[in-house]
C-alpha positions as CSV (number, residue, x, y, z in Angstrom):
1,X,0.0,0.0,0.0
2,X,1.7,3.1,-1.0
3,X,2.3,6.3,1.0
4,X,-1.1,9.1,0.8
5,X,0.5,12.0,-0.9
6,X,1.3,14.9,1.0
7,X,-0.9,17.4,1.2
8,X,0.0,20.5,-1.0
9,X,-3.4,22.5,-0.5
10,X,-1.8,24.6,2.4
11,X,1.1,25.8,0.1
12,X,-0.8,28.9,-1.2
13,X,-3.8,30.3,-0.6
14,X,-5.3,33.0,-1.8
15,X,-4.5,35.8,0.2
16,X,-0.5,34.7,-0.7
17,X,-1.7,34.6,-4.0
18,X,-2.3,38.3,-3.5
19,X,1.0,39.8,-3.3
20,X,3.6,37.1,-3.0
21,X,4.5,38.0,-6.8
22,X,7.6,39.2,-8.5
23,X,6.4,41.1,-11.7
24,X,3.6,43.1,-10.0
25,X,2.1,44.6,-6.6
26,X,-1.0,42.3,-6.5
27,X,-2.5,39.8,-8.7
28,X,-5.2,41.7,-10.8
29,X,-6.9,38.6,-11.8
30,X,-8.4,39.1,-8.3
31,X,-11.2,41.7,-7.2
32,X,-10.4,40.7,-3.2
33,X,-6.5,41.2,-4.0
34,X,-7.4,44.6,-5.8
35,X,-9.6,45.3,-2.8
36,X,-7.3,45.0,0.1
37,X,-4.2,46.5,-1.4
38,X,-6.3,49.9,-2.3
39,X,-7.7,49.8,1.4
40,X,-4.7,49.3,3.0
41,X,-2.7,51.9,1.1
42,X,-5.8,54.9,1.1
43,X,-5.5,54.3,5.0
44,X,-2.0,54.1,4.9
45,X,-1.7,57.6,3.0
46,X,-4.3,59.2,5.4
47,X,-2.3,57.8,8.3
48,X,0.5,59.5,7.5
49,X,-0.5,62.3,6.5
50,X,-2.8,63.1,9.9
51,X,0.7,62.2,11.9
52,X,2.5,64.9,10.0
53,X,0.3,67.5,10.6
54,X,-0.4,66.3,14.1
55,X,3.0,66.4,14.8
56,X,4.0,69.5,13.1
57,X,1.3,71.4,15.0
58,X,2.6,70.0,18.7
59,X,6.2,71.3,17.3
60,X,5.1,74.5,16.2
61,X,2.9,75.5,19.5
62,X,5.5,73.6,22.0
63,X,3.2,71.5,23.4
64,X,6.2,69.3,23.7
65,X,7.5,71.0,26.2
66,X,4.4,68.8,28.7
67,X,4.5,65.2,29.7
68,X,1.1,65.0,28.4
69,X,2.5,66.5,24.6
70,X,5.5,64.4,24.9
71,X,3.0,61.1,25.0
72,X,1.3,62.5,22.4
73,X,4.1,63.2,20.2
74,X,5.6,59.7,20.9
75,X,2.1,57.7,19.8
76,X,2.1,59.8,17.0
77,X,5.9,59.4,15.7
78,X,5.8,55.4,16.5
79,X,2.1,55.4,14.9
80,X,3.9,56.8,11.3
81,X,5.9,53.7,11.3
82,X,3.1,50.8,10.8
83,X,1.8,53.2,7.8
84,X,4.6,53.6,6.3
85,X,5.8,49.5,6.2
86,X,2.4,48.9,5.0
87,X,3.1,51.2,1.5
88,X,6.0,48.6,1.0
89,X,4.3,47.2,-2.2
90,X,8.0,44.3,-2.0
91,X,5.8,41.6,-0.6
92,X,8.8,38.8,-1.4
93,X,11.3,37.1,0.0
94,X,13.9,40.0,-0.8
95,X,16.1,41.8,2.5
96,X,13.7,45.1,2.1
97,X,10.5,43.0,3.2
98,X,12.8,41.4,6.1
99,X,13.9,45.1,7.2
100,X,10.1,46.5,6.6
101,X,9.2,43.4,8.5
102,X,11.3,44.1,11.2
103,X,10.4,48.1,11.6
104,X,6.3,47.0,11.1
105,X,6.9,44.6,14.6
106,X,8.9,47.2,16.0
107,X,5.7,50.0,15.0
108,X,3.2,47.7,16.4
109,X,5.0,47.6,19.6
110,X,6.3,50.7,20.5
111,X,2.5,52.1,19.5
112,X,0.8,49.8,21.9
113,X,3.6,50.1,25.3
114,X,2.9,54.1,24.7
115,X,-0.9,53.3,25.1
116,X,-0.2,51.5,28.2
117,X,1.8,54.2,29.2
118,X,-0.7,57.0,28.6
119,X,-3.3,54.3,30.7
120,X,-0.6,54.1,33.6
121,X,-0.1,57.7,33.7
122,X,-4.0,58.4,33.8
123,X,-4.5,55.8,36.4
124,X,-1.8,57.2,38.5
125,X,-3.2,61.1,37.7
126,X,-6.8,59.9,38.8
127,X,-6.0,57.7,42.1
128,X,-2.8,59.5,43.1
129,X,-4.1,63.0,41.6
130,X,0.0,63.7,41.9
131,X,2.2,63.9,38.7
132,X,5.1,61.8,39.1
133,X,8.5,63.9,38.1
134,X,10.5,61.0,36.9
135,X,8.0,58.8,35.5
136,X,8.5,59.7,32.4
137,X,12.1,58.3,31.5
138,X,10.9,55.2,33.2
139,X,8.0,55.2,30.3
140,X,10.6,55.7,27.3
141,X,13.4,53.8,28.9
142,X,10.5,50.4,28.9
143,X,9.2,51.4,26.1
144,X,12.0,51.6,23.5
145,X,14.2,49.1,24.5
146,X,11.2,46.7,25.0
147,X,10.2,47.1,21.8
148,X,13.4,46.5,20.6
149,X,14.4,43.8,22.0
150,X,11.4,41.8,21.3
151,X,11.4,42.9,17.6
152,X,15.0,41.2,17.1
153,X,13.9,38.1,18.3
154,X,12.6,36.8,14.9
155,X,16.0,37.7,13.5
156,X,17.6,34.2,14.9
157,X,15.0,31.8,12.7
158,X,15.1,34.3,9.4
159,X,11.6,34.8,9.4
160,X,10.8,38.0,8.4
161,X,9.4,37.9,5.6
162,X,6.0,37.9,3.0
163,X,3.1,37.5,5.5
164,X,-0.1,37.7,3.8
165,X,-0.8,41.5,2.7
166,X,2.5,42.9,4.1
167,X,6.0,42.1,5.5
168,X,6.2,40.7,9.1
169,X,7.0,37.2,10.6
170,X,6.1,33.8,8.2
171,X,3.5,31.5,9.3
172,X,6.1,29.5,8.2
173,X,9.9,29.3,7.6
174,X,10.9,29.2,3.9
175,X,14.2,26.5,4.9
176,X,11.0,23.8,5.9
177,X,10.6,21.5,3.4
178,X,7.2,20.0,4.5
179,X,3.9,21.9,3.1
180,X,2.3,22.1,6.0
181,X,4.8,23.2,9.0
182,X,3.8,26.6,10.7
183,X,4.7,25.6,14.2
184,X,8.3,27.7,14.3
185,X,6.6,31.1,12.4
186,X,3.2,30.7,14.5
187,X,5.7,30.2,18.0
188,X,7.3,33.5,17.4
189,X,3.9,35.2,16.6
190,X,2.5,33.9,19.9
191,X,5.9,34.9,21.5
192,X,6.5,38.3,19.9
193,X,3.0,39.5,19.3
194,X,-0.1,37.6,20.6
195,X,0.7,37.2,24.2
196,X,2.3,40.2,24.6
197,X,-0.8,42.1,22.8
198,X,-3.3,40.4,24.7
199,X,-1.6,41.2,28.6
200,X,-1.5,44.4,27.3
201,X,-5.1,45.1,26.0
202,X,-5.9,43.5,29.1
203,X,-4.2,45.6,31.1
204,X,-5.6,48.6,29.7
205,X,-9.1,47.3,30.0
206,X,-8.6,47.2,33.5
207,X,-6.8,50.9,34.2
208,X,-9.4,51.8,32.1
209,X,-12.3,51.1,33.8
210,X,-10.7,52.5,37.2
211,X,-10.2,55.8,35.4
212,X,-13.6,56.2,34.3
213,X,-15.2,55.4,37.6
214,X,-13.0,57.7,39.3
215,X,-13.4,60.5,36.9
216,X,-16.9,60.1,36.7
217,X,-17.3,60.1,40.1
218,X,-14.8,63.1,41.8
219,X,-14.3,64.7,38.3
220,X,-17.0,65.4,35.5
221,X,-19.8,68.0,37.3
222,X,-17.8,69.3,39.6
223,X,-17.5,72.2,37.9
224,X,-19.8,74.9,39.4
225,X,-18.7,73.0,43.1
226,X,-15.2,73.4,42.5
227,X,-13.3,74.9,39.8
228,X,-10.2,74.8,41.1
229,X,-10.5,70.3,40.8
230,X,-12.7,71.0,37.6
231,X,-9.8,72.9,35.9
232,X,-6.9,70.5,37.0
233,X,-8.8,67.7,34.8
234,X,-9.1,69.9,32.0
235,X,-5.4,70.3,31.9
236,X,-4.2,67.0,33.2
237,X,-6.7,64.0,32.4
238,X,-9.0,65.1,29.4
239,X,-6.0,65.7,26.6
240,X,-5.0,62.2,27.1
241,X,-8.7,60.4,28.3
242,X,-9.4,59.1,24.9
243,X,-6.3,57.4,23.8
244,X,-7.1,54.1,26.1
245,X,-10.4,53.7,24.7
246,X,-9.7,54.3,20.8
247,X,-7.0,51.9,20.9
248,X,-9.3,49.0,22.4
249,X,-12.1,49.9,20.0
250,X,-9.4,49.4,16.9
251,X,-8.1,46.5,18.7
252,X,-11.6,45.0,17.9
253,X,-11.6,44.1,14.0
254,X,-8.0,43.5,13.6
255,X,-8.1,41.0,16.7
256,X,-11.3,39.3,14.9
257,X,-8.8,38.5,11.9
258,X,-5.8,37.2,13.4
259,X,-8.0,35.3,16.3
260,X,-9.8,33.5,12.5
261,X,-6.4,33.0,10.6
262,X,-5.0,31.4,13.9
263,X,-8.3,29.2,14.2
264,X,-8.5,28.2,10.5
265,X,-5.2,29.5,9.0
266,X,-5.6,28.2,5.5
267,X,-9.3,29.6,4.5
268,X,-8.5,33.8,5.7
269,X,-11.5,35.6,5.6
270,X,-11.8,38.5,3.4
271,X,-14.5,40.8,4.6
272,X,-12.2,40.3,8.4
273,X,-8.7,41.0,5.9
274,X,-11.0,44.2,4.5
275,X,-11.5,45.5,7.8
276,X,-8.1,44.7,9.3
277,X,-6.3,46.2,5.7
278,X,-8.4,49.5,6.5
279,X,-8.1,49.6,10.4
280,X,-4.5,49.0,11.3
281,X,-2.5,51.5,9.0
282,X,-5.5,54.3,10.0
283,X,-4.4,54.0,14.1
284,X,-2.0,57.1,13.4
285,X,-4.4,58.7,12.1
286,X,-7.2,57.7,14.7
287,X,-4.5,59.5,17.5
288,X,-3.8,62.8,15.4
289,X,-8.0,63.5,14.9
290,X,-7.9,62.9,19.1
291,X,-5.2,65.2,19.7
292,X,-6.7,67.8,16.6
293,X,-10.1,68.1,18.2
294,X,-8.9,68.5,21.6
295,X,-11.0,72.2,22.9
296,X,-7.0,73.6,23.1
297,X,-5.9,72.3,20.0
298,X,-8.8,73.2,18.1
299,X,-8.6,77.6,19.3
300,X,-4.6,77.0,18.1
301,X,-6.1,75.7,14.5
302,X,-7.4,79.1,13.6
303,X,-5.9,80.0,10.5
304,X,-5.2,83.1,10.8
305,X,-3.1,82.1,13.9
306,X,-1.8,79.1,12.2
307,X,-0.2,81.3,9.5
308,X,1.1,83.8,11.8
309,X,2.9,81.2,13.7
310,X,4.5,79.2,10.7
311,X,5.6,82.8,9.3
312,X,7.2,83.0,13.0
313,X,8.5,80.0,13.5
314,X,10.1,80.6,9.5
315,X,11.7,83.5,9.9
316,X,13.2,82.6,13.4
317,X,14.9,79.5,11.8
318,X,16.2,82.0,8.5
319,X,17.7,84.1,11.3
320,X,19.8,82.0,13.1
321,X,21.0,80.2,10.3
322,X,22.2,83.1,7.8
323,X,26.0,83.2,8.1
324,X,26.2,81.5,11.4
325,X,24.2,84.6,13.4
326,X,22.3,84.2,16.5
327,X,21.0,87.1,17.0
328,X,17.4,87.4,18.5
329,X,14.4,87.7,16.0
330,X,12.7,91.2,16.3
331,X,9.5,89.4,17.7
332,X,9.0,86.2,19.6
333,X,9.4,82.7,17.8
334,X,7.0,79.7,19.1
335,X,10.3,77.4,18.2
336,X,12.9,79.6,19.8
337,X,11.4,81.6,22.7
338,X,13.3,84.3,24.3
339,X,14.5,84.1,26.8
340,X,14.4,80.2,27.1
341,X,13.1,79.1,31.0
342,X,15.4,77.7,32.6
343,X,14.5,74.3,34.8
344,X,14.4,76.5,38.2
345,X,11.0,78.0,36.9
346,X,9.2,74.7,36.2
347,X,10.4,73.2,39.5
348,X,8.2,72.7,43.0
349,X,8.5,76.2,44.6
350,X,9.0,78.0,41.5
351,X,7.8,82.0,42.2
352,X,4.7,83.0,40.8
353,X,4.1,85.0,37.1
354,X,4.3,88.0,39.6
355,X,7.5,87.1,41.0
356,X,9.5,86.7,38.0
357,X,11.9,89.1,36.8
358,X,11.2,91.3,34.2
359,X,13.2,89.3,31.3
360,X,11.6,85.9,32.9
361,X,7.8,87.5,33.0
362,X,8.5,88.4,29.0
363,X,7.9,84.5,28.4
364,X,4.5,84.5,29.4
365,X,3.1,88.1,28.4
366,X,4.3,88.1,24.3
367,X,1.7,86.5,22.2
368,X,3.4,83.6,20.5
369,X,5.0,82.8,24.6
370,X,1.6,83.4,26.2
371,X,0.8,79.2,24.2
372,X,4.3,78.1,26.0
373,X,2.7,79.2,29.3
374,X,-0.5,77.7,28.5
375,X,0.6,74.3,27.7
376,X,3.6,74.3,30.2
377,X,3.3,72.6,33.6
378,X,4.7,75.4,35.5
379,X,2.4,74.1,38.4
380,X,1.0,70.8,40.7
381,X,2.0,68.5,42.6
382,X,5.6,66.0,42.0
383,X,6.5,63.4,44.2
């Protein structure tokens, strides 16, 4: 009795049929290959662009200079990363879809440990109500090396590589010659990405819920009661309230699709591929509209003030660049203030607007400065 043959229906299906080509970006032959790759690269391009702009706007008006813009801007620089790896239209076995593979893994997880990040913060902000001075390089120092670390891992087994619609780790390594072997690529998806995903949504989901009990209990209509409590959640807890709960409403359709190609990985989906091509390059985008239509951010967006500011911030740059001069700008630059604060003013005990000298008080009475002072946190409570 001779040998059944080996099964060769799991070699190729049809998503792989999609873009795991040489001569073109996706097999055209195919409506749902057509379908996903114009999907994915509209919410790609929208991404990005909504990161720029988000970005450029926290330079320009120095809302960098707060813990809560510094989160911001973080999510939204590791947020243009997954975009821009999913315009990679290389879906092969080549080194530039091992390297996009790589920086797509490394996007993924620095995007989510900021989330969890921002939902530490908030729960510490909402339970503690004390803002924590050196918490910060504890976030970043986790957060990038983390990332990192984790992202390399794949590196060992070569499998980066072609992985359905884009470039991240195989379902299977490319050395196995059996048809059917996805244990060593599905390992290091469960290792690198799955468990670590799911503690962390989980985790959020939790510090979450905390938060909005608390704030809708001691916070939200308090506001003819006490100001004073109403106002220090206006500056503190609302810029970064809604971050937690957009990224677990994402997490929804792209979760639906991998939780399906793990369950039956031979037979994807493609209305669950549709929605996870459209949703997970549009996350960046998600964060910038949050940050854009935040009550501050929106009075900043006036465009009259908007074009003052880029002339500004223009000229200041021009000035201190032409033939090595540094002199001062006649008026006040939103990227180089003057005088710059110095540390003294931002620390606990710092004297009041009233107390500073003349030169210091300049900061926060010019026009373009009087945006440094609003979005600096020149007051509250460090431990």
């Amino acid at each position: 009795m001779h040998p059944a043959p080996p099964n060769t229906s799991c070699n190729r299906t049809w998503l792989e049929g999609c873009f795991n080509l040489s001569n073109e970006d996706y097999n055209h032959n195919d409506s749902r290959c057509a379908a996903i790759f114009w999907s994915r690269t509209s919410s790609s391009v929208l991404s990005l662009v909504g990161c720029l702009f988000a970005a450029c706007i926290i330079i320009l008006y120095q809302k960098y200079r707060t813990l809560t813009g510094r989160l911001i801007l973080s999510l939204i620089v590791s947020s243009i990363i997954v975009p821009s790896c999913c315009l990679n239209r290389d879906i092969t076995s080549s080194t530039g879809c091992k390297i996009t593979g790589f920086f797509f893994q490394y996007g993924i997880l620095s995007q989510r440990l900021i989330i969890l990040s921002i939902s530490t913060y908030l729960y510490l902000l909402v339970i503690t109500e004390r803002r924590y001075r050196y918490l910060e390089y504890v976030f970043h120092a986790c957060i990038w090396t983390v990332a990192m670390a984790v992202s390399l891992v794949p590196f060992h087994d070569r499998l980066y590589g072609p992985a359905g619609d884009w470039c991240w780790i195989m379902d299977r390594n490319s050395s196995d010659n059996d048809n059917c072997s996805r244990k060593k690529g599905d390992a290091y998806r469960f290792g690198c990405y799955y468990i670590p995903m799911i503690f962390i949504l989980l985790i959020e989901i939790i510090l979450y819920t905390f938060i909005v009990r608390k704030v809708r209990k001691e916070f939200v209509g308090v506001e003819a009661v006490n100001e004073e409590r109403f106002e220090w959640y206006k500056k503190y807890i609302r810029p970064l309230y809604y971050y937690p709960l957009m990224n677990i409403i994402l997490a929804i359709p792209t979760t639906a699709n991998r939780v399906q190609n793990l369950v039956n990985p031979y037979k994807p989906n493609f209305i669950l591929y549709l929605f996870h091509s459209i949703v997970f390059p549009i996350w960046g985008l998600c964060y910038s509209l949050l940050f854009l239509l935040d009550e501050d951010t929106r009075r900043l967006l006036r465009p009259l003030r908007l074009c003052r500011y880029a002339y500004r911030a223009a000229s200041s740059i021009n000035l201190r660049s032409r033939d090595g001069n540094v002199d001062e700008p006649p008026f006040p630059s939103p990227i180089f203030p003057s005088p710059v604060p110095s540390l003294s003013d931002f620390a606990v005990g710092a004297p009041l607007l009233g107390e500073h000298s003349s030169a210091q008080r300049s900061i926060y009475t010019t026009p373009v400065a009087s945006t440094v002072a609003m979005t600096s946190e020149v007051e509250g409570n460090y431990v």
